[in-house]
C-alpha distance (Angstrom), angle and dihedral (degrees) to the residues before:
residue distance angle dihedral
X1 . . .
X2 3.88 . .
X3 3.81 125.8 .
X4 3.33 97.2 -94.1
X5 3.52 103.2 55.9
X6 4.03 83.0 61.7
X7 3.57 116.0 125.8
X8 3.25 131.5 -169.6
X9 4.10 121.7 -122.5
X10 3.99 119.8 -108.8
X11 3.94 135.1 105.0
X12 3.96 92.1 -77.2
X13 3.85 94.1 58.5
X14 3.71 102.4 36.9
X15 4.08 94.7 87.4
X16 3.83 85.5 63.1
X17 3.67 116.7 38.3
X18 4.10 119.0 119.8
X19 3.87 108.9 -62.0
X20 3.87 89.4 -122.5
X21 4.07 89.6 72.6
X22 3.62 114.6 77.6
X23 3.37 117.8 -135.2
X24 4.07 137.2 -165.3
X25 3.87 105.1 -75.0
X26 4.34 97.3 -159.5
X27 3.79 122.1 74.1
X28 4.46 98.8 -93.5
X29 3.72 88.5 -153.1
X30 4.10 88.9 65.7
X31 3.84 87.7 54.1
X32 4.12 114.4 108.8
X33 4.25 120.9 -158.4
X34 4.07 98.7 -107.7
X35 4.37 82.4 160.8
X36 3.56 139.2 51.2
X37 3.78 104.0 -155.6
X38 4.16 117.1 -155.9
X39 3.92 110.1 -161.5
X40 3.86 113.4 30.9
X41 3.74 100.0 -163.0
X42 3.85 134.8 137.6
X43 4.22 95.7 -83.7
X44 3.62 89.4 56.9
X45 3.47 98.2 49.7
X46 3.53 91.7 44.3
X47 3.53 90.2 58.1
X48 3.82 132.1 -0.7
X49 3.77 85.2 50.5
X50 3.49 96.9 42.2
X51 3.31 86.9 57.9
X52 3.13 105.8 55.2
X53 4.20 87.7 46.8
X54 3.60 91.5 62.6
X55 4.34 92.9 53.1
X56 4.18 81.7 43.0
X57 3.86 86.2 49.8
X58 3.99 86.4 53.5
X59 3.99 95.3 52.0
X60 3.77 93.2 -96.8
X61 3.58 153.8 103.4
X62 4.29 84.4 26.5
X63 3.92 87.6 147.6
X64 3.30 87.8 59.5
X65 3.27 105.8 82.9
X66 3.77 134.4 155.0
X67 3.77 126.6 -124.2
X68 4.18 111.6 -174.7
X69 3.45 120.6 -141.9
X70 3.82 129.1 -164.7
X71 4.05 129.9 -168.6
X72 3.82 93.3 175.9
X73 3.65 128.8 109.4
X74 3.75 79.5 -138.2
X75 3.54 98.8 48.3
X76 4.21 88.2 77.0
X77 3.79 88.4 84.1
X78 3.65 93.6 61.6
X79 3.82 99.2 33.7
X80 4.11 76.7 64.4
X81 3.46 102.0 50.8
X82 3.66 84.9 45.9
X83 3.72 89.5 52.7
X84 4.30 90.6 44.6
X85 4.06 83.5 50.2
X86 3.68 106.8 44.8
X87 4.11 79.1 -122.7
X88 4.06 92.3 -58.1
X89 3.62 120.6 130.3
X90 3.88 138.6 154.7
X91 3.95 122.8 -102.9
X92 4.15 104.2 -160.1
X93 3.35 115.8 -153.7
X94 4.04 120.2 -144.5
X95 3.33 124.2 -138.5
X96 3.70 120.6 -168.5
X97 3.68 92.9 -128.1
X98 3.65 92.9 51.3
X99 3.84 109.8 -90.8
X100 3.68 127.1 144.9
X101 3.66 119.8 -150.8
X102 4.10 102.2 -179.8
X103 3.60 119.3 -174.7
X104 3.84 133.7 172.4
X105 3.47 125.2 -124.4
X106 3.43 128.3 -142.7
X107 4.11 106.7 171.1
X108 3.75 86.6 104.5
X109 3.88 113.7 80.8
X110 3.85 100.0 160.2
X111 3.62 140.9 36.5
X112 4.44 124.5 -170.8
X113 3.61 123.5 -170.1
X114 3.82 96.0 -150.4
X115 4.02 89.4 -155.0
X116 3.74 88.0 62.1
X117 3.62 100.3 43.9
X118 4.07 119.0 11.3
X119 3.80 86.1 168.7
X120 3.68 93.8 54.1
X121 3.62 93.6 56.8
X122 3.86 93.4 42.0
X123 4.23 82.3 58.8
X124 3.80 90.3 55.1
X125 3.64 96.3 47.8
X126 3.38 94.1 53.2
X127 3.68 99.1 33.5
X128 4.36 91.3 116.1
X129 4.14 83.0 -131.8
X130 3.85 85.2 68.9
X131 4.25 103.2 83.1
X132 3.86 103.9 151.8
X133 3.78 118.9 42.7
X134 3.84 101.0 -169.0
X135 3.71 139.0 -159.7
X136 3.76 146.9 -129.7
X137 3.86 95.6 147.7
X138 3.84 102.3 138.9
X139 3.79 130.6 -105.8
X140 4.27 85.7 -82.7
X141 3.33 90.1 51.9
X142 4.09 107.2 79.2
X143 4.47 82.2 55.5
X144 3.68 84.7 -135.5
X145 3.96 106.1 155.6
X146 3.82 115.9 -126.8
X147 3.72 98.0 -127.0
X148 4.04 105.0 32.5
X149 3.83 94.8 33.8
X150 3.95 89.3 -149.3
X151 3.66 124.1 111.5
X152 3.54 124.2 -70.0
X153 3.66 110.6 -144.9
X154 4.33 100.2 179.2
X155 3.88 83.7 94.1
X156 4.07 94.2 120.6
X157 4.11 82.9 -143.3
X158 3.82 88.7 58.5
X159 3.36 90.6 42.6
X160 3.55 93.6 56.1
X161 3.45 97.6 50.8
X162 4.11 96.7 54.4
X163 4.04 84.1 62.2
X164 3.96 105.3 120.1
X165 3.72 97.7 -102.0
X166 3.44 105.6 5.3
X167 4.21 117.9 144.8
X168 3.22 100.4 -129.7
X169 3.78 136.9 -109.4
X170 3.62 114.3 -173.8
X171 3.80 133.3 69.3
X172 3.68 87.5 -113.8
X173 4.10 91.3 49.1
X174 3.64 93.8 51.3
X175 3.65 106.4 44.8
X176 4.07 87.0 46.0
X177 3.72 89.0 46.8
X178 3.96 85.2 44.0
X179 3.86 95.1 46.7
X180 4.01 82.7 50.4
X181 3.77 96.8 53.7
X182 3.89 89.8 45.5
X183 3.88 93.9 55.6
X184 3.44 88.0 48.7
X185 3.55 96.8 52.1
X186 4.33 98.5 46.0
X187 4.43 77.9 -111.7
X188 3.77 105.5 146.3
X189 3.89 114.4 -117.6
X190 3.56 118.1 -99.7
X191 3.59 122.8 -117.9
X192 4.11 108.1 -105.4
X193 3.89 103.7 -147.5
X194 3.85 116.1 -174.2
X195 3.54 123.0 -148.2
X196 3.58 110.2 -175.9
X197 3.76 139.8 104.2
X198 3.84 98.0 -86.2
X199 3.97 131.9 120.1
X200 3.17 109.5 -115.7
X201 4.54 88.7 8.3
X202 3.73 88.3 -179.8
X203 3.31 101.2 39.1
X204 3.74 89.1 48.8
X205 3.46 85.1 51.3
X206 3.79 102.5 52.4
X207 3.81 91.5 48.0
X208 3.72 96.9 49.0
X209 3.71 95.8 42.9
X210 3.87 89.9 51.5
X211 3.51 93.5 52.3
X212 3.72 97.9 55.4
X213 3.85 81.4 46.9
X214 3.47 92.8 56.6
X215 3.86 87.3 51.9
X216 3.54 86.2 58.4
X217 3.78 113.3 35.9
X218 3.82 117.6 -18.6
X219 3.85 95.5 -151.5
X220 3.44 82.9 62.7
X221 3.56 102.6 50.4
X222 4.06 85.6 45.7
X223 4.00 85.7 59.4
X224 3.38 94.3 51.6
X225 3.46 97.3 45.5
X226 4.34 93.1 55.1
X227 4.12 95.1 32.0
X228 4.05 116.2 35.6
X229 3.14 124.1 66.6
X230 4.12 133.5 -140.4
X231 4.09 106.5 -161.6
X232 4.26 106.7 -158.9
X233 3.74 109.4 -136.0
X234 3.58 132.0 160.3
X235 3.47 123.4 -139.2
X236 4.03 132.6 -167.4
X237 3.78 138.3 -177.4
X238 4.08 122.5 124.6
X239 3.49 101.0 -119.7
X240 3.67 110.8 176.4
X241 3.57 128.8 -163.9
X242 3.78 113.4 -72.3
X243 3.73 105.2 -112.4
X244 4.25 130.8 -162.2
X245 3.55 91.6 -107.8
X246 3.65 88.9 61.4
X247 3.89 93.6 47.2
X248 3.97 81.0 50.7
X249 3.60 97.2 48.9
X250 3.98 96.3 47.6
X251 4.33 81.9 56.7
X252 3.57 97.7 40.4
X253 3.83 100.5 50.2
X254 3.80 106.0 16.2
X255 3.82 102.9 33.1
X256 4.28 89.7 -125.1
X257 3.75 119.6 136.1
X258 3.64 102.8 -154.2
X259 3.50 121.6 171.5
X260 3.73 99.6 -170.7
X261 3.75 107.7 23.5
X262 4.10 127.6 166.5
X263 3.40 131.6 -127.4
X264 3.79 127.8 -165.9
X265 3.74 148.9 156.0
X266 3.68 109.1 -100.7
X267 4.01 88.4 -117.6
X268 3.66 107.4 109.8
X269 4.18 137.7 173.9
X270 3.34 148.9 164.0
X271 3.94 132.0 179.7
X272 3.64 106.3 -176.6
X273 4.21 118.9 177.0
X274 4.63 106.0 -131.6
X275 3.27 81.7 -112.7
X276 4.12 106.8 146.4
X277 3.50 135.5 147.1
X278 3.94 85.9 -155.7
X279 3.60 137.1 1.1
X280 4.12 116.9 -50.3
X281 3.77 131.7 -163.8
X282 4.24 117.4 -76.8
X283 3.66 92.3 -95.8
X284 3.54 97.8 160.3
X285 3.39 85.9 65.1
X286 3.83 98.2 77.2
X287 3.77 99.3 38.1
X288 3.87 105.6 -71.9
X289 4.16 110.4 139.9
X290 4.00 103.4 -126.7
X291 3.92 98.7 -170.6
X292 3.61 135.2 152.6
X293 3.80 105.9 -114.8
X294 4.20 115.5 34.4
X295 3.86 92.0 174.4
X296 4.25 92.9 99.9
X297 4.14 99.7 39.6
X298 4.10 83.8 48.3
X299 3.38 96.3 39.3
X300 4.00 87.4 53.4
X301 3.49 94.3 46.3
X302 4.48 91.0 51.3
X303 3.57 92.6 51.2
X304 3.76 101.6 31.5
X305 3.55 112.1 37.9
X306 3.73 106.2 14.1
X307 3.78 93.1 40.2
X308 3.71 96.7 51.6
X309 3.76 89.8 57.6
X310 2.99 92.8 60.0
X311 3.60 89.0 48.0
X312 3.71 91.8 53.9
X313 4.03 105.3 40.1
X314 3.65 101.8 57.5
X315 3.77 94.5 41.4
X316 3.65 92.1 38.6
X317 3.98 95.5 47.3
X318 3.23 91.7 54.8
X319 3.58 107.5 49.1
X320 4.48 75.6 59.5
X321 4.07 100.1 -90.0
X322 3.36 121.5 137.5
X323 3.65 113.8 -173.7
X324 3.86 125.8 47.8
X325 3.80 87.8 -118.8
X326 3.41 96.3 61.7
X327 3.46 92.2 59.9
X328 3.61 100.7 50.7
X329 3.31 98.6 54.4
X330 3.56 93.1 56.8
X331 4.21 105.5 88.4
X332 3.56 97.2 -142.2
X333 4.34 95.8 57.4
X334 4.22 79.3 37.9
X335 3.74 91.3 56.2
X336 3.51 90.1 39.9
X337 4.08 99.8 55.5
X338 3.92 92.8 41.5
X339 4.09 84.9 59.9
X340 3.54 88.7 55.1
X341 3.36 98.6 46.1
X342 3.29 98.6 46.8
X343 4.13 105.9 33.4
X344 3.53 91.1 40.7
X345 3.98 125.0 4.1
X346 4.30 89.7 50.3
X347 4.34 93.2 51.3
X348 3.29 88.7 59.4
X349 4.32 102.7 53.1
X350 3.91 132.8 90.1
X351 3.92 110.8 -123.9
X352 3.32 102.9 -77.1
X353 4.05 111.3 -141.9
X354 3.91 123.4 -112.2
X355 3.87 88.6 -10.8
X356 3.80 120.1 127.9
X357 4.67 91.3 -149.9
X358 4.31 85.1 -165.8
X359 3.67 87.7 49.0
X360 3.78 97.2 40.4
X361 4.03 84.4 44.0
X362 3.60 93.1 54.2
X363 3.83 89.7 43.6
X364 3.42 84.9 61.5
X365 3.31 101.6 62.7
X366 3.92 98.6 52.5
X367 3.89 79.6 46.3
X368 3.73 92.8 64.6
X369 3.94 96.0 34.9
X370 4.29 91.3 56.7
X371 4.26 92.7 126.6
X372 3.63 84.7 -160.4
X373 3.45 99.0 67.2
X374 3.56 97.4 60.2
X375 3.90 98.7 -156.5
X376 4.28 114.6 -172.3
X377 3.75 111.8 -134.7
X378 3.96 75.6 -150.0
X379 3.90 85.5 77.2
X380 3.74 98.9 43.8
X381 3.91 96.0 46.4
X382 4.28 85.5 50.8
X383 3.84 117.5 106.6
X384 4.18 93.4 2.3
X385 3.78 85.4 158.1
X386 3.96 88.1 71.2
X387 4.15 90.3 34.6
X388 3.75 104.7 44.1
X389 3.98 97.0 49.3
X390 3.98 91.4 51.8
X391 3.77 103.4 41.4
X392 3.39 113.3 23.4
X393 3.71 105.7 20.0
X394 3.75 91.2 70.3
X395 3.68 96.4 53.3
X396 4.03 94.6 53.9
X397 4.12 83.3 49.9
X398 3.89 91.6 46.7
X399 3.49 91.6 47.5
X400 3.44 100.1 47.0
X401 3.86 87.8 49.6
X402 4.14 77.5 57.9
X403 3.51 100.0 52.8
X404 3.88 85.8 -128.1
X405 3.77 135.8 126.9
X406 4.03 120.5 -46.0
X407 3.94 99.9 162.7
X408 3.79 97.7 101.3
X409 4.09 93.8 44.4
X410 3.78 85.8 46.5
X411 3.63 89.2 56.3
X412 3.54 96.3 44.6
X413 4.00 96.1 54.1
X414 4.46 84.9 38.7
X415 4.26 82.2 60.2
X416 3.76 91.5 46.1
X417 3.78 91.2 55.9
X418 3.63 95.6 43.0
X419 3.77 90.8 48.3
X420 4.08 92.5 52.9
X421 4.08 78.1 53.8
X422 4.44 76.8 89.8
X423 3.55 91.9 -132.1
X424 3.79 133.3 81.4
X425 3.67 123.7 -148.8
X426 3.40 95.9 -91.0
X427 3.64 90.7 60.8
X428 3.36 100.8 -110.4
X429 3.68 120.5 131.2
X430 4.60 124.3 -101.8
X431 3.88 110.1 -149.3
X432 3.36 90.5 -140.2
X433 4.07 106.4 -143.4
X434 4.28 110.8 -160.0
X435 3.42 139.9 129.5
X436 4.47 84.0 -124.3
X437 3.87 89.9 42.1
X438 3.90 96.7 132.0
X439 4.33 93.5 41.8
X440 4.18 87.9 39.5
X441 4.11 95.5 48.8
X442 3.84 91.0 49.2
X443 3.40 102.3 44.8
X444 3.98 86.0 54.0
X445 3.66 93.6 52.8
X446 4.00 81.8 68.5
X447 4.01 95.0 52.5
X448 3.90 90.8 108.0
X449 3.23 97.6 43.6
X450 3.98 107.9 25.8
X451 4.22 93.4 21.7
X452 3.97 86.1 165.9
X453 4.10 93.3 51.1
X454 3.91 89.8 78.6
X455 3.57 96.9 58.2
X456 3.66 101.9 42.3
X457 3.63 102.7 71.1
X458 4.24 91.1 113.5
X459 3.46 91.7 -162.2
X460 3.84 84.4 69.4
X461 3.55 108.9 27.8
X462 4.44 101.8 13.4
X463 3.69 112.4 -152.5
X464 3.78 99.2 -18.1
X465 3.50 83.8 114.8
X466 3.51 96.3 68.1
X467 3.83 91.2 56.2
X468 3.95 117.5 107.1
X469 3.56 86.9 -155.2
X470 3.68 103.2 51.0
X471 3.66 90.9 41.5
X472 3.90 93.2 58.3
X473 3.69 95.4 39.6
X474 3.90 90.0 48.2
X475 3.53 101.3 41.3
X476 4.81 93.1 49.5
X477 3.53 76.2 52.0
X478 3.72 105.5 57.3
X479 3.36 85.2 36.8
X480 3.63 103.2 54.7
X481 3.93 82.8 44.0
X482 3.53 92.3 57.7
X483 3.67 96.0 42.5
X484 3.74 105.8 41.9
X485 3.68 107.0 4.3
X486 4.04 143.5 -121.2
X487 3.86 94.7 -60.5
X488 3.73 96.5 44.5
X489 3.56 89.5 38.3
X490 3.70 88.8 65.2
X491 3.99 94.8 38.0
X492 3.75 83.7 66.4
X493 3.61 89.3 52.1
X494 3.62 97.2 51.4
């Protein structure tokens, strides 16, 4: 495909793109909004959405349409490219052996950027054809504090929103302002389904949202407390960030100019509890797991596969890898994850139903070690202060509770710290990406001469500090770090 066969994505060009890229097979303009979507990044478009395309591409679920909204200042580039697009963009599936299967997906028909038009996203939400609002807000994004687990309202957008009058700005503001406008109006609620990497994400959600409701008008937080409903689900498909050199190879070799495209791993899944206020698209009829109780799949996925990142991408960055396959292809990081996993991360789950755990382990591994998929350690060490306390934090208290093993958690947490140090052991400087950058950074200046200082911010790690276990385990670990270094931390390990 040369240059000038290139043609750039939207409505009038989809009818004759290259034959090798899949595009939607039902008429888009016969598609009606059914969900408001909050968070328009690449995971949801790798998967919510491409859900939804595949029951579109079978004749169904066409009133159930998506319509993104952002509240970011940094949301304007992709409410563009949405604009540019008429909503389409390509999802490019990775294969380990280095085949591209592009596709465009169509399940998204609208796209608001709430600092434009707060109104316009008020008439969406209430709009009765809107029944799910949906979710892909980030770990930070629910406010919940780490030790308390209730609301924290000193977010200056929250804040904002809870002035008398105020049109609202945050997700939290407009769904509560939403939810407010619907009572008033006899308009069912909408169902509020969270997608993000949270035990308990709807749960989470529920409690949070009724809290800043209760800040606001308590009747209202009472009515969403007896009458909406938060499904759980857990979702999971490595979906790194989309880089130029993908942009370049969708031109260069398929003749699509994409200014937003997705890439992914062609692993996908998605445990979501029947949990609906209303009626909800036939997911279970392209592969999503509708079951009762999502607790055990989620909590497998936390402590499993969102864990051992963690446990990988400090460690792995800085022994002077960049990407998480490099690292798992490398025995000694290999060996070290499956020890986690199995010593420390699998004591601490439920049975999980129908799942093989040593398989799924395994599967993990080639998972992380796809070269195609190119995905940064840069992105899996950012915001660890909203990672570490969910999925691994719990495992060192369960296990401690257990009287079992704590070493490899220990380590992992040590790495963290020596990685918010901002320079890696060659020297060169981390940019350090978290919401608690400035407080994280200059507490691990001190790690040589304070080495417990780190680790006893509660609001991060509670009473862990207090533990004469943790606090040996942690401290020979930075140490060791420190002294020999990530790779012949490990070696001593071995």
């Amino acid at each position: 495909m040369t240059e000038g066969n290139v043609q750039q994505l939207n409505s009038a060009s989809l009818g004759s793109l290259d034959e090798r890229v899949g595009v939607p097979q039902y008429d888009r303009t016969s598609v009606r909004p059914g969900i408001v979507h909050f968070g328009v990044g690449g995971f949801h478009r790798a998967h919510q959405a491409m859900y939804l395309d595949k029951l579109m591409n079978d004749g169904k679920a066409l009133d159930w349409g998506i319509v993104g909204v952002g509240v970011l200042p940094h949301d304007k580039r992709m409410a563009d490219v949405m604009a540019a697009q008429d909503c389409l963009y390509t999802l490019v599936v990775k294969y380990p052996d280095g085949t591209l299967e592009p596709r465009v997906i169509g399940s998204i028909v609208g796209y608001l950027f709430a600092p434009d038009d707060p109104e316009a996203v008020l008439t969406r939400l209430t709009d009765p054809a809107t029944r799910i609002v949906s979710l892909t807000i980030t770990e930070g994004g629910y406010h919940v504090n780490q030790v308390t687990g209730e609301l924290d309202a000193s977010d200056p957008g929250l804040a904002a929103d809870l002035e008398p009058g105020a049109l609202p700005g945050s997700a939290f503001g407009f769904i509560i302002e939403a939810l407010a406008r619907r009572r008033a109006a006899g308009v069912a609620p909408f169902t509020v389904m969270s997608c993000d990497n949270i035990p308990g994400n709807g749960h989470v959600a529920r409690k949070m949202l009724a809290a800043f409701a209760r800040l606001k008008d308590p009747s209202l937080a009472d009515f969403l407390e007896s009458e909406v409903r938060f499904p759980n689900c857990m979702v999971d498909r490595i979906t790194p960030v989309t880089a130029d050199a993908d942009r370049e190879a969708l031109a260069s070799q398929y003749g699509v100019e994409d200014g937003w495209p997705v890439v992914c791993e062609p692993f996908t899944q998605w445990v979501l509890e029947d949990h609906f206020g209303g009626d909800r698209p036939a997911y279970e009829e392209v592969g999503v797991q509708l079951v009762e109780d999502v607790e055990p799949y989620e909590l497998m996925k936390l402590r499993l596969l969102n864990a051992s990142h963690q446990a990988l991408c400090y460690l792995g960055y800085l022994a002077g890898y960049r990407y998480a396959h490099e690292v798992c292809q490398d025995k000694l990081f290999v060996d070290f994850l499956l020890g986690y996993m199995d010593s420390e991360g699998t004591p601490t789950l439920p049975p999980v139903p129908g799942v093989d755990l040593d398989r799924y382990k395994h599967q993990l591994i080639e998972r992380f070690a796809n070269p195609e998929v190119r995905d940064t350690l840069a992105r899996l060490c950012a915001e660890s202060s909203d990672r570490i306390p969910k999925w691994l934090v719990p495992v060192v208290r369960e296990q401690l509770a257990a009287d079992r093993g704590i070493d490899h958690s220990a380590l992992v947490i040590a790495s963290w710290a020596r990685y918010a140090e901002g320079v890696d052991e060659q020297g060169q400087p981390i940019e350090v990406v978290d919401r608690l950058r400035d407080k994280l950074v200059e507490r691990a200046q001190h790690n040589l001469s304070e080495p417990l200082l780190f680790v006893s911010d509660r609001d991060l790690f509670g009473d862990l500090i207090d533990d004469p276990r943790f606090v040996a385990a942690y401290t020979a670990a930075l140490t060791s770090l420190h002294e020999h270094g990530a790779r012949a931390t490990l070696e001593a390990r071995a």
